[in-house]
N, C-alpha and C positions, 0 to 999 in steps of 0.2 A: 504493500500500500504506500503511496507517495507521501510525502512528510506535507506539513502547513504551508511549506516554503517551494516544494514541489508543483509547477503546474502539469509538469508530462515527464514521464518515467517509461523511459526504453528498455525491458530486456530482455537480452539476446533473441531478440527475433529474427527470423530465415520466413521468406516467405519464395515458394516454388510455384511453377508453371509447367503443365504437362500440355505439350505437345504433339498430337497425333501428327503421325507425316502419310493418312492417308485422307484423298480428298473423297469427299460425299455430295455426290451431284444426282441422285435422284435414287426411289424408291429401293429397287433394287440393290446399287451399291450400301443403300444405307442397311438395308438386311442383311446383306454380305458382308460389311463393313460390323454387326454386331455378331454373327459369326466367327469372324478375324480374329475378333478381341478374346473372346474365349479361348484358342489357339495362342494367344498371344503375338500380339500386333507393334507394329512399330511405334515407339513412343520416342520422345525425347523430352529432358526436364529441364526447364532452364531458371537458374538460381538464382534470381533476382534482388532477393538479400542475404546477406550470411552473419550474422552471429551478430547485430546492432545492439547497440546497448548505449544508452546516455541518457540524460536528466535534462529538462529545461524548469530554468527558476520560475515561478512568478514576477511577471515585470519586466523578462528579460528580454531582449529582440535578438533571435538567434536564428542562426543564418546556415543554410545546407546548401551545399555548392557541389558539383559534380560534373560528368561530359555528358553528353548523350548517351544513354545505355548504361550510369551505372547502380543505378537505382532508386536516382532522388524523386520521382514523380511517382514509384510503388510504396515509397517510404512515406511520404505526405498523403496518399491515397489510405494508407491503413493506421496515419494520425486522424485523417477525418472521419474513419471505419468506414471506408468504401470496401477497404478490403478485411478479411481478418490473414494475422500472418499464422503460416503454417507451423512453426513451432516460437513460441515465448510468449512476450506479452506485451501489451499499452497499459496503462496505470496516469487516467487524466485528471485532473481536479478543476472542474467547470465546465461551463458550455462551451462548446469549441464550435466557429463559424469556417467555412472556409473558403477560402476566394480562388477557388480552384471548379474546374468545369465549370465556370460562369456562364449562368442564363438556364441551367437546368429549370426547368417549370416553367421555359415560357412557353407561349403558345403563338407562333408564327401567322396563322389568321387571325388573330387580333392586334388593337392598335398598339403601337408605343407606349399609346397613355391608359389602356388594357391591362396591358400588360405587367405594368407599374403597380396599380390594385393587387392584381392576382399576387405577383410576387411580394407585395406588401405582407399580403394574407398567408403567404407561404412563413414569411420570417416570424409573423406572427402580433403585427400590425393592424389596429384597428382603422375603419376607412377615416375618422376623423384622422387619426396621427397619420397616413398618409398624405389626408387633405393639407396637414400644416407642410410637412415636409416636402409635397411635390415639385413646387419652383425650384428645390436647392436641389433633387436629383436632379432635373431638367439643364439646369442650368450646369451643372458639376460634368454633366454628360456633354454639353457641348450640340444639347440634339432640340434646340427647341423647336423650331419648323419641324421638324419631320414627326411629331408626336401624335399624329391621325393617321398616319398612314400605317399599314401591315408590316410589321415586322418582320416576315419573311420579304419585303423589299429591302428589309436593312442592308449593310456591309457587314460582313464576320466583325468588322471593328468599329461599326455603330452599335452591335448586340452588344460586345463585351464591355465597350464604353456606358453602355444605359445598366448592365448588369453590375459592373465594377461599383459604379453610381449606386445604386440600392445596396448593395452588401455593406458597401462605408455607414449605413442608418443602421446595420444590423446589432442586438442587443449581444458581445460575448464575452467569456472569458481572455479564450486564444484566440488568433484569428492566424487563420494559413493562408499565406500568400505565394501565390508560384505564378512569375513572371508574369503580371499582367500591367508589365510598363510599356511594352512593346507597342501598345496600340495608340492610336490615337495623336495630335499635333505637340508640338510640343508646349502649348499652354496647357492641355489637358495634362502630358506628362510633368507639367512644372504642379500642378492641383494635386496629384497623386503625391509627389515629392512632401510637399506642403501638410497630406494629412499624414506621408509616414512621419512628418516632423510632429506632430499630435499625437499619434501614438506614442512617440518616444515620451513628451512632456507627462502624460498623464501616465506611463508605465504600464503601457497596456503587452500584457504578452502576446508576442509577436512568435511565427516561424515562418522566416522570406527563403525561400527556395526563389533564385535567379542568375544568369549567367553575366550580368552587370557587376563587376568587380568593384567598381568604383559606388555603387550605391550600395552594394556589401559592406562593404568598409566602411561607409558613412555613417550604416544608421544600428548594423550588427554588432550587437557588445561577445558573444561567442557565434562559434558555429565548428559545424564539420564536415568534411569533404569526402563522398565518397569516390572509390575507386573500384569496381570491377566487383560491386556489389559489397565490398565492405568498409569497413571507416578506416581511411589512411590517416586521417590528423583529427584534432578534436583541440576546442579550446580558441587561444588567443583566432581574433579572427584575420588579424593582420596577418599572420604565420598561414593561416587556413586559406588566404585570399594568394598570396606569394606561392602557394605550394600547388596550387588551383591553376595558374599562370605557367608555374614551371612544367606540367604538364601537357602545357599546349608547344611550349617550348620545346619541350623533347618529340612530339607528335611532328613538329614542322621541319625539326633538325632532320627527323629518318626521312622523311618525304625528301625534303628539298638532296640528303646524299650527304651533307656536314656533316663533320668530324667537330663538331663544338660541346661545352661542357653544357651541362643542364642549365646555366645561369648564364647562358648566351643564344641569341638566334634572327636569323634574318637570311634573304638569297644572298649576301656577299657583296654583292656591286658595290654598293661603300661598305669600309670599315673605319671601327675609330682605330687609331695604329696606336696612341697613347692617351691619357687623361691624367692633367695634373691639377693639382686645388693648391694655390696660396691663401690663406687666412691672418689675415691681420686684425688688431682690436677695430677697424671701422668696415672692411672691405672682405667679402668673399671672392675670388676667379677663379673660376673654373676653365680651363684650359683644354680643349682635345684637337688632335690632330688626326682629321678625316683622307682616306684616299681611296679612288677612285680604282676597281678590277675592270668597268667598263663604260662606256658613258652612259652616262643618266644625263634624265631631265628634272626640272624641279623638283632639287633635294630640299627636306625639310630638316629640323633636327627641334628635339625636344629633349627637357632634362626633369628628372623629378629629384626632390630631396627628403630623406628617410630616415626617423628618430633611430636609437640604440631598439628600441620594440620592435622595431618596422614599420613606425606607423607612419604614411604620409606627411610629409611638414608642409613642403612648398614644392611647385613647379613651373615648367612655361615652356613655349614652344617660340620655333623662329616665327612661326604664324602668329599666333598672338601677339608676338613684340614687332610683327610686319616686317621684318625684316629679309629682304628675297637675299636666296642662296643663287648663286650662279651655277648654270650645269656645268656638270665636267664629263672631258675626257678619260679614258682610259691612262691610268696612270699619273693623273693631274691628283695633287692636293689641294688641304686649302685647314687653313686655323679656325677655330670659332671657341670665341670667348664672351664667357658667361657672368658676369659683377653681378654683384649683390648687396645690399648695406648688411655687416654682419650686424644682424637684431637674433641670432641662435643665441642659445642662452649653455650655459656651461656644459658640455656632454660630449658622446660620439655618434656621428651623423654616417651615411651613406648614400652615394649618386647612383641613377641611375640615367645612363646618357641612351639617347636611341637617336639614329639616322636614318631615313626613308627617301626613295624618290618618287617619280609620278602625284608630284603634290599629295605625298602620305600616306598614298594609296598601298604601295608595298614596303616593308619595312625590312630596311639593308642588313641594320645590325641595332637590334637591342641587347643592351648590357648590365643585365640587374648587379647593383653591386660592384661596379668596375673599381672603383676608389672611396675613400671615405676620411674623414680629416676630424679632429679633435678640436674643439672650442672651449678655452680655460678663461672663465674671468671672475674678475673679485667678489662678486657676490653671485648668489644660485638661487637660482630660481624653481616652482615646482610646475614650471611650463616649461615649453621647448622652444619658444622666443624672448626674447629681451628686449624689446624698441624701449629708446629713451624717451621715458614719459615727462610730460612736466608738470608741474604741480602746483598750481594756486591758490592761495587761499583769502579772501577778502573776508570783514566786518559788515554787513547788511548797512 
């Protein structure tokens, strides 16, 4: 049983899929096909979790990251009880909502605004507190014209935009969220942003299942990462998001033919050859020396900066600072230097430099971690910046 401070309790749960490999297309084969099975017929079992096991606190926003196939969408399917797993258990404390399969209960011949009632009545909604709340799904949704017309004329990403919208009213403890940033302009995606920032303020237990690393990292205080159906990290999520990344890293190295370390990856056409950091009490540079295997056209370069935790401090790109890189030739170099006002505050930091061409589109060489440089100063802080503040104080 989960303790007070418990809202979900993972354990060791496996959950398996049997696959027949014979196909049944009418009467007949299906007679002969229940014949088979008595004889014993081809099966195949595919093991879609193996041995999970974790806790999520109450209040916590915790975060499951994985690739394709390795079993974060069966693992959130049997936090919602879509599924049960085949051997261990779930142990939840509250109602759990989930923002997964959105739009289940609608009904495609009826209208938008239909539709809104009925799913109202689904969560459990009475039609006056629908009536108060209508404008603000409508509007949250992005969909006020179109709320007469049939929902089967929607877009797959006006259903889940009006769906997303009604689940945000929903009364729960947890709420499961798996990817559903994807849809929608980006002021709809800035709304979304906005109410995970509401959830964090009130503490509402959160589990974000998405392949956005950077909104992982934002708003996840844990999470874990699977891998081939079992949990490869667990914990800090900065470590969980890095380790999530080095994966795709190693995925593109054996494709692309590279011989590079798991903490490097890109086609090659540029590389950085070196990277160096001076640090002085006012000034950071950052220094690398880019060259050219072949020519490129509009190279880009961006650099990120990384507490002793891992966790993001600062970054920027030539795009952002507007600054155009000239193509190069094969064999051509070129310097790019990166200043900073040192405002880090006492500790050990990490860069991570990346260079791309085709305006960004391919990326030549990213370098988690290439160099990293120390910042010592008279007073410490229990942040990871320092700006000099200044300080005033007047008599009314």
């Amino acid at each position: 049983m989960a303790d007070v401070e418990t809202a979900i309790r993972v354990e060791g749960v496996y959950k398996d899929f049997v696959l027949p490999h014979e196909r049944v297309n009418s009467i007949k084969s299906a007679f002969m096909h229940t014949l088979s099975r008595s004889r014993g017929s081809s099966k195949e079992t595919q093991h879609a979790l193996k041995n999970v096991s974790f806790d999520i606190k109450k209040g916590e926003f915790f975060g499951i990251v994985g690739r394709n196939g390795s079993g974060k969408s069966t693992l959130l399917k049997i936090l919602a009880g879509i599924y049960q797993p085949t051997h261990g258990r779930i142990v939840t404390s509250g109602k759990i909502v989930p923002f997964i399969e959105l739009g289940v209960g609608f009904n495609g011949e009826l209208s938008g605004r239909e539709n809104v009632y009925l799913n109202g009545a689904i969560f459990g909604f009475t039609k006056r507190e629908i009536d108060s709340m209508y404008e603000d799904i409508v509007s949250f949704a992005e969909l006020e014209r179109f709320m007469d017309q049939k929902l089967k004329n929607y877009s797959s990403g006006m259903q889940v935009r009006l769906a997303f919208s009604m689940a945000t009213r929903s009364k729960a403890d947890i709420l499961l969220i798996d990817e559903v940033l994807a849809v929608g302009d980006a002021d709809f995606q800035r709304k979304c942003y906005e109410y995970f920032n509401q959830l964090k303020k009130t503490h509402q237990t959160v589990v974000f299942v998405s392949h956005d690393m950077d909104a992982v990292e934002r708003y996840c205080d844990r999470g874990l990462l699977l891998e081939k159906s079992k949990i490869m990290m667990l914990g800090n999520i900065h470590k969980v998001a890095s380790s999530y990344n080095h994966l795709f890293i190693e995925q593109r190295t054996e494709e692309q033919g590279e011989n590079q370390n798991g903490q490097r990856w890109g086609d090659g056409w540029l590389r950085i050859a070196h990277i160096t950091v001076n640090v002085s009490s006012d000034v950071v540079t950052i220094t690398e020396k880019v060259k050219a295997t072949r020519d490129v056209n509009s190279p880009t370069a961006g650099i990120r900066i990384r507490s002793s935790s891992g966790q993001p401090i600062t970054g920027t790109s030539s795009e952002l600072e507007q600054v155009a890189i000239p193509d190069l030739k094969s064999g051509e170099s070129l310097i790019i230097e990166w200043r900073m006002p040192n405002i880090f505050s006492d500790g050990n930091y990490s860069i991570d430099p990346a260079i791309a061409h085709n305006g960004g589109a391919v990326v030549s060489d990213w370098w988690d971690e290439a160099t990293s440089f120390i910042v010592k100063k008279e007073r410490t802080l229990p942040y990871p910046v320092d700006p000099k503040f200044e300080l005033r104080i007047n008599k009314p």
